[in-house]
C-alpha positions as CSV (number, residue, x, y, z in Angstrom):
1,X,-30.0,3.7,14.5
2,X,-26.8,2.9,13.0
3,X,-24.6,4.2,9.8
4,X,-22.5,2.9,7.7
5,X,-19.6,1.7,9.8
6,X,-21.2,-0.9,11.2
7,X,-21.5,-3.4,8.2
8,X,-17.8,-2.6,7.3
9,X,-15.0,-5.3,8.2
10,X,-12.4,-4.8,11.4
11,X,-8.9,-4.6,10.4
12,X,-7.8,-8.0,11.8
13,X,-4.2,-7.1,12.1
14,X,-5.2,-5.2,14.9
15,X,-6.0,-7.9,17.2
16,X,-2.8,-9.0,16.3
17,X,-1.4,-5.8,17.4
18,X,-3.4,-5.9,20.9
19,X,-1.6,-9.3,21.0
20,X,1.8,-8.2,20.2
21,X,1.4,-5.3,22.9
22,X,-0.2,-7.4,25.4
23,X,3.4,-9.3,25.1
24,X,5.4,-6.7,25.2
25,X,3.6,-5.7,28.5
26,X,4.4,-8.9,29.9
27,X,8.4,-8.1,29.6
28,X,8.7,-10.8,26.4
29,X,10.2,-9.5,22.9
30,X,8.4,-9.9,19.7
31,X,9.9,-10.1,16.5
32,X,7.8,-7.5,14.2
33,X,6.5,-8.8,11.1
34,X,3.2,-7.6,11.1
35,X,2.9,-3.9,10.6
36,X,2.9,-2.0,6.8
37,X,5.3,0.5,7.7
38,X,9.1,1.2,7.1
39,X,11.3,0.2,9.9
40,X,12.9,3.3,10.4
41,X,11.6,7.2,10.5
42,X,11.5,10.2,8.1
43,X,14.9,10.9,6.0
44,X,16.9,13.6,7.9
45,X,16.2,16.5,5.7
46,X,12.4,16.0,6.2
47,X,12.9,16.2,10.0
48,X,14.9,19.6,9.7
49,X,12.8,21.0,6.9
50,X,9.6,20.0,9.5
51,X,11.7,21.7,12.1
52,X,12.5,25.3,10.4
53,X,8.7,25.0,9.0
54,X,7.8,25.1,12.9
55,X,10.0,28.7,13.2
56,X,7.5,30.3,11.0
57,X,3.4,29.9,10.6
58,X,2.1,26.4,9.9
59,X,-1.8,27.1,8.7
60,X,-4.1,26.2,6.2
61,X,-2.9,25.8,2.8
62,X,-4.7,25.7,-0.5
63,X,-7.0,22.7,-0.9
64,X,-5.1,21.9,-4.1
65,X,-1.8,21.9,-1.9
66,X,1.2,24.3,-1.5
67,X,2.9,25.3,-5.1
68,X,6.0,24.3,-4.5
69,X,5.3,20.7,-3.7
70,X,3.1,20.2,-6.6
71,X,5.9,21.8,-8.6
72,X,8.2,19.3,-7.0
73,X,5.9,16.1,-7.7
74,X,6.0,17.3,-11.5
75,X,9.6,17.2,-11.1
76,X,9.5,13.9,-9.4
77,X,7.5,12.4,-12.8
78,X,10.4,13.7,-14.9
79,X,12.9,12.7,-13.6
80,X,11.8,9.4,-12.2
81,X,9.9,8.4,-15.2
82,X,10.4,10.9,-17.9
83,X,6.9,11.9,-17.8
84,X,6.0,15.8,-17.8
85,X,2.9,16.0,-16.0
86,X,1.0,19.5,-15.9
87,X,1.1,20.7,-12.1
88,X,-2.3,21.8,-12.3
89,X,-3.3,18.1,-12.8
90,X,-1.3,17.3,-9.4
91,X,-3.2,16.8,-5.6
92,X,-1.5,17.1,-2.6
93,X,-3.8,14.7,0.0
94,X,-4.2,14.0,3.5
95,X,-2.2,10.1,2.8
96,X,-3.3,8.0,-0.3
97,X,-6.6,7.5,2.1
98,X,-7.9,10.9,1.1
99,X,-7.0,10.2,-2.0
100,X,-9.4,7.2,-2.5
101,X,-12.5,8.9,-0.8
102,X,-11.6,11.8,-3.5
103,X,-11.4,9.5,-6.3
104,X,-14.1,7.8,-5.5
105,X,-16.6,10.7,-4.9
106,X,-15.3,12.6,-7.7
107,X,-15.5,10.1,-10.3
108,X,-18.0,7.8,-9.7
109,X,-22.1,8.7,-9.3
110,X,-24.3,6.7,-6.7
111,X,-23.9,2.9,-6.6
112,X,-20.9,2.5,-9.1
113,X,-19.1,-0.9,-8.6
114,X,-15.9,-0.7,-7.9
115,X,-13.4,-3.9,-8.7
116,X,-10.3,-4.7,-6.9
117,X,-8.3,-7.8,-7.0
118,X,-8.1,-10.1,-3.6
119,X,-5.9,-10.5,-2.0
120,X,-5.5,-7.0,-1.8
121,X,-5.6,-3.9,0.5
122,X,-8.7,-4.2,2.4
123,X,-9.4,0.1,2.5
124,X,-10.4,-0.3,-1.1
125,X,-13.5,-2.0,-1.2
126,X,-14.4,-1.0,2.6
127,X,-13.9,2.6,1.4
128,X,-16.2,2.2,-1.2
129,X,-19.0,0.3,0.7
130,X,-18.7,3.2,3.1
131,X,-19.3,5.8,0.4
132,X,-22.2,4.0,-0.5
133,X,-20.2,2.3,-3.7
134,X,-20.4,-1.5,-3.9
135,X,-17.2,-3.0,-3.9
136,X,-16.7,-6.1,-6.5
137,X,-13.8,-8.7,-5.5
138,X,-12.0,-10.2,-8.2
139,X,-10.1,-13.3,-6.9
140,X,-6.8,-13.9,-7.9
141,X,-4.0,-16.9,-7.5
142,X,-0.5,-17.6,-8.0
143,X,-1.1,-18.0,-12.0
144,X,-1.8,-14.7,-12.3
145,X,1.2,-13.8,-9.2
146,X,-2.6,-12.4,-7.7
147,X,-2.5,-9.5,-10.5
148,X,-5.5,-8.7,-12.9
149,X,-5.7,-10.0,-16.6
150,X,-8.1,-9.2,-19.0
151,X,-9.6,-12.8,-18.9
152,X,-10.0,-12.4,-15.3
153,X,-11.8,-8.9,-15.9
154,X,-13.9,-10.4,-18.5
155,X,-15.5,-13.0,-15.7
156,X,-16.3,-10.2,-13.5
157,X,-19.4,-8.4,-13.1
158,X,-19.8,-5.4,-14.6
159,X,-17.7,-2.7,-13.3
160,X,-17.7,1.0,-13.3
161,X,-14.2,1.9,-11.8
162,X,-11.0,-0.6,-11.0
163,X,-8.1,-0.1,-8.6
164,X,-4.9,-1.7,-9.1
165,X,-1.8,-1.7,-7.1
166,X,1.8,-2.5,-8.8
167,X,3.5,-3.7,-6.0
168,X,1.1,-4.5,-4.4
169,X,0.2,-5.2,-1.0
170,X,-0.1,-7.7,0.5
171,X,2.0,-9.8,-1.9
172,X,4.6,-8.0,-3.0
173,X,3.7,-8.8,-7.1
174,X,4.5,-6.4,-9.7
175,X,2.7,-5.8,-13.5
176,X,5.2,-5.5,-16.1
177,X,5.0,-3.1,-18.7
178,X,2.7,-5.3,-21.4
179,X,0.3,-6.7,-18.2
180,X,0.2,-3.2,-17.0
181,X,-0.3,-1.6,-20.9
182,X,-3.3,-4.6,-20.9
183,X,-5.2,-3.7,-17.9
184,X,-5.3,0.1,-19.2
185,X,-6.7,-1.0,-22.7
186,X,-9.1,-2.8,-21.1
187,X,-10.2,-0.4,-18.9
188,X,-10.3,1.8,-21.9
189,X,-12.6,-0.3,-24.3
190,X,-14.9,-1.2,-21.4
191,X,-15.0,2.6,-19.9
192,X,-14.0,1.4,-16.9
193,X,-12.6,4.4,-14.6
194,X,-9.2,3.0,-13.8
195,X,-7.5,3.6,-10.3
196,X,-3.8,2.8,-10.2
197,X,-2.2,2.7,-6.5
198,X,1.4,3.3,-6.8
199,X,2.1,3.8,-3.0
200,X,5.0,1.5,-3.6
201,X,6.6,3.0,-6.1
202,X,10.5,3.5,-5.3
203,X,10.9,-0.1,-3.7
204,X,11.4,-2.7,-6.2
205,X,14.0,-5.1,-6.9
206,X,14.4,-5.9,-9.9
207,X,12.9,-3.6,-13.0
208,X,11.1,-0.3,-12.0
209,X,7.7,0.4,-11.1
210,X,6.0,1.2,-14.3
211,X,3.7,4.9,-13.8
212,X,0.2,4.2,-15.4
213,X,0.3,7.8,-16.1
214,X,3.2,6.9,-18.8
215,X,0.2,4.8,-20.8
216,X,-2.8,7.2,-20.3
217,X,-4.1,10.3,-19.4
218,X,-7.6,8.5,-18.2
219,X,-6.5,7.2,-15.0
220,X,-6.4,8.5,-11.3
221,X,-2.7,7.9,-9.9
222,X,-2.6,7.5,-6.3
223,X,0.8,8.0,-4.1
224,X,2.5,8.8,-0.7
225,X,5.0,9.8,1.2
226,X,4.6,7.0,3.5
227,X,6.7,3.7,2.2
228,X,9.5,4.8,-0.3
229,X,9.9,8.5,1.3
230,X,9.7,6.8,4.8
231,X,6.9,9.7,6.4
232,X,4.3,6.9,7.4
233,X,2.4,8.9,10.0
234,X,3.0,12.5,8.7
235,X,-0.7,11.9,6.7
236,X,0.7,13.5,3.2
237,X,0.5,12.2,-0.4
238,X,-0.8,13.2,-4.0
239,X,-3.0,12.5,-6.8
240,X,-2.3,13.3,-10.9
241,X,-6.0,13.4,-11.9
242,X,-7.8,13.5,-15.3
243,X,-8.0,17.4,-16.3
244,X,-11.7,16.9,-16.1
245,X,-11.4,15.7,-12.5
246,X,-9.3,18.4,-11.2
247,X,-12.5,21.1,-9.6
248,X,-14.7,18.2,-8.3
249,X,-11.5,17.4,-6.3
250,X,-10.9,20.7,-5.4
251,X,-14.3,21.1,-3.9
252,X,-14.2,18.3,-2.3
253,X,-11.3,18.6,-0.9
254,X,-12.4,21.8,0.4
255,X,-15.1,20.9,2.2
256,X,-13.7,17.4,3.5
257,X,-10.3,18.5,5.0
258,X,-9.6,22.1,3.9
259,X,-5.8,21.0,3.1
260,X,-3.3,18.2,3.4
261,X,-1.5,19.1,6.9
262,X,0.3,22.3,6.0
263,X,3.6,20.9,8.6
264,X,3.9,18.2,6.3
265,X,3.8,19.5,3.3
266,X,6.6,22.0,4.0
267,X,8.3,18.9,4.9
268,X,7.6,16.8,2.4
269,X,9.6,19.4,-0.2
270,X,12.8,17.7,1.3
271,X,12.1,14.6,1.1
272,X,12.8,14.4,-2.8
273,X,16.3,15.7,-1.5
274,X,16.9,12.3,0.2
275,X,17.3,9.5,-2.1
276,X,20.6,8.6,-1.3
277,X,19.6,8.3,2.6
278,X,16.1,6.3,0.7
279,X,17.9,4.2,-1.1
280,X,19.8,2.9,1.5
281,X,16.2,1.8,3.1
282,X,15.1,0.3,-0.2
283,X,18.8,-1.5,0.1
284,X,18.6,-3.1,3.2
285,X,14.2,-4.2,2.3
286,X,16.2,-6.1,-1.0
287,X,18.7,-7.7,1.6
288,X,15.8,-8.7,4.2
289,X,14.3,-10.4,1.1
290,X,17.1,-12.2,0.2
291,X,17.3,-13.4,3.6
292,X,14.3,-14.4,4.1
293,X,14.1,-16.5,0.6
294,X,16.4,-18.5,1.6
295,X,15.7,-18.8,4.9
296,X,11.6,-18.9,5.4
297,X,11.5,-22.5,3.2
298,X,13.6,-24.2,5.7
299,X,11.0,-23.3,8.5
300,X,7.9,-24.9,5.7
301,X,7.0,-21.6,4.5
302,X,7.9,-22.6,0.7
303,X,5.0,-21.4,-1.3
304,X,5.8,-17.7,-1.4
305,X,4.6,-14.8,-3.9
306,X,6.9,-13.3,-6.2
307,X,8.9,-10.6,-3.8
308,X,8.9,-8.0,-6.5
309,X,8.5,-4.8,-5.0
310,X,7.1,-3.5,-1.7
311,X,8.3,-4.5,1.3
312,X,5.8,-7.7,2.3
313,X,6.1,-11.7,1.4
314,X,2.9,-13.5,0.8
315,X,3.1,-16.9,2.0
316,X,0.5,-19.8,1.3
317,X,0.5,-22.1,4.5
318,X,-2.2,-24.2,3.3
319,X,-0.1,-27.1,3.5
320,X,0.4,-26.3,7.4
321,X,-3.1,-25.0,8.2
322,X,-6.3,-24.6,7.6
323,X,-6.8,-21.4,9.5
324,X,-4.2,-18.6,9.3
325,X,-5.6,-16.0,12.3
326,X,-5.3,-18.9,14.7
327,X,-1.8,-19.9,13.4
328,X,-0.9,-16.4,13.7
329,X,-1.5,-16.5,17.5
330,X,0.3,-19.6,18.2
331,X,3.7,-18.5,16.1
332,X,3.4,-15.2,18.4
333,X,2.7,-17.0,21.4
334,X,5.3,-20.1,21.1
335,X,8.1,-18.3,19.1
336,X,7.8,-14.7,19.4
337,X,7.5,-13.6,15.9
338,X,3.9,-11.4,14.9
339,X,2.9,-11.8,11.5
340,X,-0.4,-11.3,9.8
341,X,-2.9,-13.7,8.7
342,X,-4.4,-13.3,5.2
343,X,-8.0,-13.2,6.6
344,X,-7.6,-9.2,6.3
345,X,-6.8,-9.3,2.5
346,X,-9.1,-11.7,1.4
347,X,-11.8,-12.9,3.3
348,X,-12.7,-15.7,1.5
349,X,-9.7,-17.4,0.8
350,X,-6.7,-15.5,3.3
351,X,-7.4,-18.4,6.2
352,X,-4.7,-20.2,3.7
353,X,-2.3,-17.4,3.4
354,X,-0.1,-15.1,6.1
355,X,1.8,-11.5,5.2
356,X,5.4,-11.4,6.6
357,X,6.9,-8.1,6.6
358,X,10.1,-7.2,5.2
359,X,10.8,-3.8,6.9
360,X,12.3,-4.3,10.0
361,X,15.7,-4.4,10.7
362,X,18.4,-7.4,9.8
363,X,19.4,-8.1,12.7
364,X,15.2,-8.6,13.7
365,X,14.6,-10.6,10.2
366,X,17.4,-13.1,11.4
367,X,16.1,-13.8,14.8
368,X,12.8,-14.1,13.4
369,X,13.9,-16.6,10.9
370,X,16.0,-18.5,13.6
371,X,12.7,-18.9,16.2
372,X,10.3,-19.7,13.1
373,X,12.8,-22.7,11.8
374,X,13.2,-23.9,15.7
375,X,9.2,-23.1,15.9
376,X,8.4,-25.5,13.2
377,X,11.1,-28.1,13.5
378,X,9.3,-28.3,17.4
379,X,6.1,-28.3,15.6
380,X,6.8,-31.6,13.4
């Protein structure tokens, strides 16, 4: 017998990691432009904050999370976006994983479909198949910068819940306030259950990230500490829920996980203390873009998704290949650099398309660019 695991999808990025380690095993350097994560670790504060946490007794918390850091989310919304949000409508979760399983279970009943846009995050519709939901894929292109529109929504099947992501990953695109204000009426005259991932909130480059809890009280906000507060690995983030929502999470969060990690919630308090240190990252992402605007055309990689936020380019190489994973391998093999192939993000379609990631250091983004323009110039 077998479960549900089995029919969902691998995570093709790590083969590329096997690859990249493999490498570095062998005494060669790699060039790191495959993995999701900031470049550097948790803010200073956060480390000491972790550190007196330890002094005292780190145990189960309430399933809703500790009060102070839900007090201090609520904070976060009005002063970042000049929202006030109840606390009691705030989640502290295990990562924005947890909260996806929560969403889903808490808002949707048996065999809901569930829409997100591709190419985008691959956990969304492999959660949902392995909840027993059925995951709908709306393709996107370039027109669109691979966002939702209404007419897009309108040739989908019928949908009981959509998740969007503004950035997104793994191309970087952005809704503005009017795309973003259309996707929540939509949503709205079709009772569609709207999901709105907002992981990359705080690294943007040009306008802000727009909150869809600013346009409606209907929708399930996702965040993290992960990318803008730099704690990937620390397995803490939040939901703002609909108050109708609020006990099913609860009990369910009860009986899943007990609490989000009590360590890291403790430590999490401080990281709304370091924005100057955050910013500074976010910084140095816009200068890594900048870089690599100018510098990834010159090596043929000139078809590239609006950079908007996040910290990831989206690159179509369908003009240099017809199959990304295997173009992947011979860039790390021949030049050093790791990227990853679209294949992960949008099965159909992603053998035209790689990821580059922003997040690494400058000094790493240069010497990738240098090897990928030698690379290529070898190539042709």
């Amino acid at each position: 017998m077998t479960g549900r695991g089995d029919s969902i999808a691998p995570f093709y990025v790590m083969e590329v990691m096997k690859a990249v380690a493999q490498r570095e095993a062998g005494g060669k350097d790699v060039m790191h432009m495959e993995v999701g994560e900031p470049g550097t670790g948790a803010p200073r504060q956060v480390i000491a904050a972790a550190h007196t946490a330890l002094d005292g007794k780190v145990s189960y918390t309430d399933a809703l999370g500790i009060p102070p850091l839900r007090a201090r989310i609520a904070q976060h919304y009005r002063a970042t976006y000049d929202l006030d949000i109840a606390v009691e409508r705030i989640i502290v979760t295990t990562g924005s994983s947890a909260g996806f399983v929560l969403s889903f279970l808490a808002a949707f009943e048996d065999d809901a479909a569930i829409g997100s846009v591709e190419p985008g995050y691959p956990a969304y519709r492999n959660t949902a198949s392995a909840l027993g939901f059925t995951p709908v894929s709306i393709p996107t292109t370039a027109a669109t910068r691979f966002q939702p529109t209404p007419a897009l929504l309108d040739a989908s099947p019928d949908l009981d819940g959509l998740v969007i992501a503004s950035p997104a990953n793994p191309t970087g695109t952005m809704l503005d306030r009017p795309a973003l204000q259309a996707v929540v009426d939509w949503s709205a005259a079709h009772h569609v259950r709207l999901i709105s991932d907002e992981i990359y909130h705080g690294i943007t480059f040009g306008d802000p990230a727009v909150t869809v809890a600013a346009l409606t009280d209907d929708a399930i906000i996702i965040n993290s500490f992960s990318k803008y507060f730099s704690m990937t690995g620390w397995r803490i983030g939040w939901m703002v829920v609909p108050p109708e929502l609020v006990s099913a999470v609860e009990r369910l969060a009860q009986n899943l996980y007990i609490s989000a990690p009590g360590l890291s919630q403790y430590a999490a308090l401080a990281a709304f203390d370091a924005t100057k240190e955050l910013d500074e990252k976010v910084a140095g992402y816009r200068r890594n873009r900048d870089l690599l605007l100018r510098e990834l055309p010159k090596a043929g990689f000139d078809k590239i998704a609006p950079v908007d936020g996040a910290f990831y380019m989206f690159a179509d190489v369908s003009g240099l290949t017809d199959n990304a994973q295997e173009f992947c391998q011979k860039m790390l093999v021949e030049a050093g650099v790791a990227t990853t192939p679209g294949i992960d993000f949008d099965p159909a379609r992603g053998s035209q398309f790689l990821r580059f990631s922003i997040a690494g250091d400058f000094v790493t983004m240069e010497e990738a660019a240098r090897r990928l323009r030698i690379w290529r110039a070898d190539r042709r």
